[in-house]
Backbone as CSV, one residue per row, in Angstrom:
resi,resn,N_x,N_y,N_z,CA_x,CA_y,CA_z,C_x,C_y,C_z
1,UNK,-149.890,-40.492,-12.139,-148.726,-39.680,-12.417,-149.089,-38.195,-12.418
2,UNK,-150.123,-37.936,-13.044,-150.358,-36.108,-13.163,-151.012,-35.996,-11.541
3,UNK,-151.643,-36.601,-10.746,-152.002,-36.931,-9.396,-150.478,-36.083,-8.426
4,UNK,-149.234,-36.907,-8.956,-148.183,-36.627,-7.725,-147.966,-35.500,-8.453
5,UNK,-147.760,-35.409,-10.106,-147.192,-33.725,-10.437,-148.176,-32.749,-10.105
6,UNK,-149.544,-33.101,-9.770,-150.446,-31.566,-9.634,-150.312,-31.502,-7.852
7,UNK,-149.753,-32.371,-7.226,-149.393,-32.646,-5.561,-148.015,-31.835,-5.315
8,UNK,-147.278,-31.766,-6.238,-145.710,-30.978,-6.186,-146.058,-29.818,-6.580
9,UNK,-146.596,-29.050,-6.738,-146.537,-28.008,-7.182,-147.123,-26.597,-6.117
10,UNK,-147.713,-26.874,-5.531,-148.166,-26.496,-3.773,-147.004,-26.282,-3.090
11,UNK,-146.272,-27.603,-3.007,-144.744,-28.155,-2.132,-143.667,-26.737,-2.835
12,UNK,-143.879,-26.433,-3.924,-143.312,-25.825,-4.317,-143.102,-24.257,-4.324
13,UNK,-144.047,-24.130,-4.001,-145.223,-22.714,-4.104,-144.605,-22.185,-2.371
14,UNK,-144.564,-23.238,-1.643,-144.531,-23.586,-0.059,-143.027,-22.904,-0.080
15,UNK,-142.200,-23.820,-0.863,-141.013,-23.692,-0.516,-140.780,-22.780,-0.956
16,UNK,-141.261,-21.952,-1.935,-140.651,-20.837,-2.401,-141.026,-19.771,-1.309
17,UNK,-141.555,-19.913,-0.826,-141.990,-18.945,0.420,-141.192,-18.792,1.852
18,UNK,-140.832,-19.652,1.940,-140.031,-20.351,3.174,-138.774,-19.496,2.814
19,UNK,-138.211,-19.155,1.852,-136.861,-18.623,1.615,-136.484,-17.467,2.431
20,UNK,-135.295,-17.356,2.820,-135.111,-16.284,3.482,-134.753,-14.748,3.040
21,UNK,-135.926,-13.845,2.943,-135.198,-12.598,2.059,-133.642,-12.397,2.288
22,UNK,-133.012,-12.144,1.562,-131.620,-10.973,2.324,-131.972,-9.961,3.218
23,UNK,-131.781,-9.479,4.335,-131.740,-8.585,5.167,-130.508,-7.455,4.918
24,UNK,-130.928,-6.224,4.648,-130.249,-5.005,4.443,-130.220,-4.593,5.526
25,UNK,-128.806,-4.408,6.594,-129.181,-3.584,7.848,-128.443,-1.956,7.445
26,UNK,-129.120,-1.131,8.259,-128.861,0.226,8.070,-127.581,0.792,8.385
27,UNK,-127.368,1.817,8.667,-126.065,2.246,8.912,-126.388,2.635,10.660
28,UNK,-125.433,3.228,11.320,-125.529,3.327,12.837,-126.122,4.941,12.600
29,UNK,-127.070,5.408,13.450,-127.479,6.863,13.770,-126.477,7.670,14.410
30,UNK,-126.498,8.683,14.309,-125.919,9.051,15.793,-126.433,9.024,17.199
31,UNK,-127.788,8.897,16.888,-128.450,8.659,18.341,-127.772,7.325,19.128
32,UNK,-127.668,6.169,17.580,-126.876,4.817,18.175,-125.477,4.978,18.960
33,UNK,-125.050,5.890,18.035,-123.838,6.097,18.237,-123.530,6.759,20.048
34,UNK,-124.433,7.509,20.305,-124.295,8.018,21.524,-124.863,7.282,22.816
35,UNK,-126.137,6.380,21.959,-126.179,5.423,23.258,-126.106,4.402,23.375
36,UNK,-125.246,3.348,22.817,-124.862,2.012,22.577,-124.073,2.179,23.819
37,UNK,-123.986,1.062,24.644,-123.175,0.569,25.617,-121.737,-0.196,25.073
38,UNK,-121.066,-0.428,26.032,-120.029,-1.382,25.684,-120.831,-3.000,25.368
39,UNK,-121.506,-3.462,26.114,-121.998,-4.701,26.305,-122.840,-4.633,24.855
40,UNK,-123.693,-3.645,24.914,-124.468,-3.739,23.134,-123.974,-3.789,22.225
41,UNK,-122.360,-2.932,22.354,-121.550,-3.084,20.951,-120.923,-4.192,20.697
42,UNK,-120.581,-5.449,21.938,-120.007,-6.237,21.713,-121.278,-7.012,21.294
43,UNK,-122.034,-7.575,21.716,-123.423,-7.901,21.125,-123.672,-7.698,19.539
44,UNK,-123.480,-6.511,19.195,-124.076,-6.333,17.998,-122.678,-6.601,16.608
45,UNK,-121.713,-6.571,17.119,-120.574,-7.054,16.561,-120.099,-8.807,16.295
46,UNK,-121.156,-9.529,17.402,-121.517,-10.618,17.087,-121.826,-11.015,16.162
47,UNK,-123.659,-10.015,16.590,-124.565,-10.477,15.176,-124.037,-10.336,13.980
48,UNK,-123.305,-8.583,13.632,-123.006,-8.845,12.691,-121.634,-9.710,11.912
49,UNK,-120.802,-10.022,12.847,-119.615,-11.182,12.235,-120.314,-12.356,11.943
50,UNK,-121.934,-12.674,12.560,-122.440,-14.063,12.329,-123.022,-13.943,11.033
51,UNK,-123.511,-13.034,10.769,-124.499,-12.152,9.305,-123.147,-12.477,8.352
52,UNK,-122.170,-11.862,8.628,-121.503,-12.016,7.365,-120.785,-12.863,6.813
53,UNK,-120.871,-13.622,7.753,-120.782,-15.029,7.632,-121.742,-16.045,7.051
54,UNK,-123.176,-15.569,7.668,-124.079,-16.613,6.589,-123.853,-16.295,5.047
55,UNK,-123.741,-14.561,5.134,-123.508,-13.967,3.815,-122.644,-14.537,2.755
56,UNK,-121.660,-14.750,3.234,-120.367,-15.433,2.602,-120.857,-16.781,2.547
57,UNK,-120.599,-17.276,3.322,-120.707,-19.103,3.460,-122.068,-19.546,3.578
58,UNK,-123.323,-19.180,4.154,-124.469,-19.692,4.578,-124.929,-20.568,3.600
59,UNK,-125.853,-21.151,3.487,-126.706,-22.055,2.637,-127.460,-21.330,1.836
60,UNK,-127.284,-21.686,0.424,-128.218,-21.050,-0.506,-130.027,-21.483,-0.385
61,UNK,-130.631,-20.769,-0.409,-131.858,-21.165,-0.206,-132.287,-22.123,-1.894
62,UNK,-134.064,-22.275,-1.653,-133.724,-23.653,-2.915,-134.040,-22.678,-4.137
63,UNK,-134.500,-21.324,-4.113,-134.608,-20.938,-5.085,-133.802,-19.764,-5.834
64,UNK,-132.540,-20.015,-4.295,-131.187,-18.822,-4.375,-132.100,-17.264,-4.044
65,UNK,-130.911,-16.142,-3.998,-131.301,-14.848,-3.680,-130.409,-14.336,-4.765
66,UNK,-130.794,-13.164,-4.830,-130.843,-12.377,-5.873,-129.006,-11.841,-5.874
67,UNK,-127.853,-12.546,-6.510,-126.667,-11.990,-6.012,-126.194,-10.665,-5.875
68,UNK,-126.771,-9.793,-6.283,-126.518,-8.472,-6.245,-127.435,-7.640,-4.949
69,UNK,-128.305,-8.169,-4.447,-128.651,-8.081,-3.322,-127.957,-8.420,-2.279
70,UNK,-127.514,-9.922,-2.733,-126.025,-10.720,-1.395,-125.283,-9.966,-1.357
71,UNK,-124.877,-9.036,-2.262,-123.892,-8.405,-2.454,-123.743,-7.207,-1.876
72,UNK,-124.957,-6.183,-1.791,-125.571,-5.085,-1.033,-125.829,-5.199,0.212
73,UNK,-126.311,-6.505,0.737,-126.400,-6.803,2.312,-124.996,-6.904,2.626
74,UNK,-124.703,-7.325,1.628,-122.745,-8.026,2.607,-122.488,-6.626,2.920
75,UNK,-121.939,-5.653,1.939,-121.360,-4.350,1.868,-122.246,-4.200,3.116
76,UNK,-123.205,-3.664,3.422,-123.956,-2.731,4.455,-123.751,-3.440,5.653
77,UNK,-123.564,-4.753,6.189,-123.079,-5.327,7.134,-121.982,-5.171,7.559
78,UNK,-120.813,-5.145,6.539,-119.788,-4.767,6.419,-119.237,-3.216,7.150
79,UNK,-120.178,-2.027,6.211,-120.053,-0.960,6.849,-120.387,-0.830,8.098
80,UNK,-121.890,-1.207,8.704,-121.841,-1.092,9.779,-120.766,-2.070,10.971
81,UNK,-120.386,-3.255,10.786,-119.470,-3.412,11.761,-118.169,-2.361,11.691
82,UNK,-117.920,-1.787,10.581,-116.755,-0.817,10.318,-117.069,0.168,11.813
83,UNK,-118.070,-0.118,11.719,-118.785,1.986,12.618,-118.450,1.344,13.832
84,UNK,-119.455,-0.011,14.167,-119.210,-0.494,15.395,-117.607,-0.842,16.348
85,UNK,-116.889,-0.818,15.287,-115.635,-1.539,15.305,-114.783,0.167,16.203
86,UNK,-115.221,0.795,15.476,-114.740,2.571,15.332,-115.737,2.950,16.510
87,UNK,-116.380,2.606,16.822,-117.200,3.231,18.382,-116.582,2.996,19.368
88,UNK,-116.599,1.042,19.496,-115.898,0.560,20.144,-114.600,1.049,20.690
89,UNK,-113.896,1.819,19.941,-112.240,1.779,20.195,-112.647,3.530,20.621
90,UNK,-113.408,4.681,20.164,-113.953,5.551,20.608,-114.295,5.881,22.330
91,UNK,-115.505,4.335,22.532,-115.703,4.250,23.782,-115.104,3.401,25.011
92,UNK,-113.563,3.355,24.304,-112.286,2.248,24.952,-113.208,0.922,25.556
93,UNK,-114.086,0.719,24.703,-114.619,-0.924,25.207,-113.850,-2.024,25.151
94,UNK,-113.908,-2.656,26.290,-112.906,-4.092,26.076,-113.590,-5.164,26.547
95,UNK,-113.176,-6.491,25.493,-113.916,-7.346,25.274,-113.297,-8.644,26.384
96,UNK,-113.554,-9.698,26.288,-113.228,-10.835,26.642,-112.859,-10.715,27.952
């Protein structure tokens, strides 16, 4: 018995590692701002509708993230699709 509990505790050590930080993305530069394509902005408007989506809904990892961090990534994901959203219509990009 202390055999499998001193065997779990590694497994554990493991898994706590495996977790996925939160990712904070930045805000857009203006350098971005001036050289993003149409094709990159639709691209990156992807990623981030997919981001804020794990954000919201994704799977909690096993040892959870810090909610006020979830909370700071969401917002900053958030803002930046705001910018992207506002470039987009700037650089009359059209989608589909």
């Amino acid at each position: 018995m202390k055999l499998a509990l001193l065997l779990t505790v590694p497994v554990l050590f493991v898994a706590a590692g495996c977790a996925n930080p939160v990712k904070i993305v930045p805000a857009l530069t203006e350098d971005e701002k001036q050289t993003l394509t149409c094709k990159e902005i639709g691209r990156e408007s992807d990623r981030l509708n997919i981001l804020l989506n794990q954000l919201r809904h994704g799977n909690e990892p096993l040892f959870g993230n810090d909610p006020a961090r979830v909370q700071e990534a969401e917002q900053a994901a958030q803002m930046r699709l705001n910018q992207i959203r506002e470039l987009s219509v700037q650089k009359l990009c059209v989608f589909g």
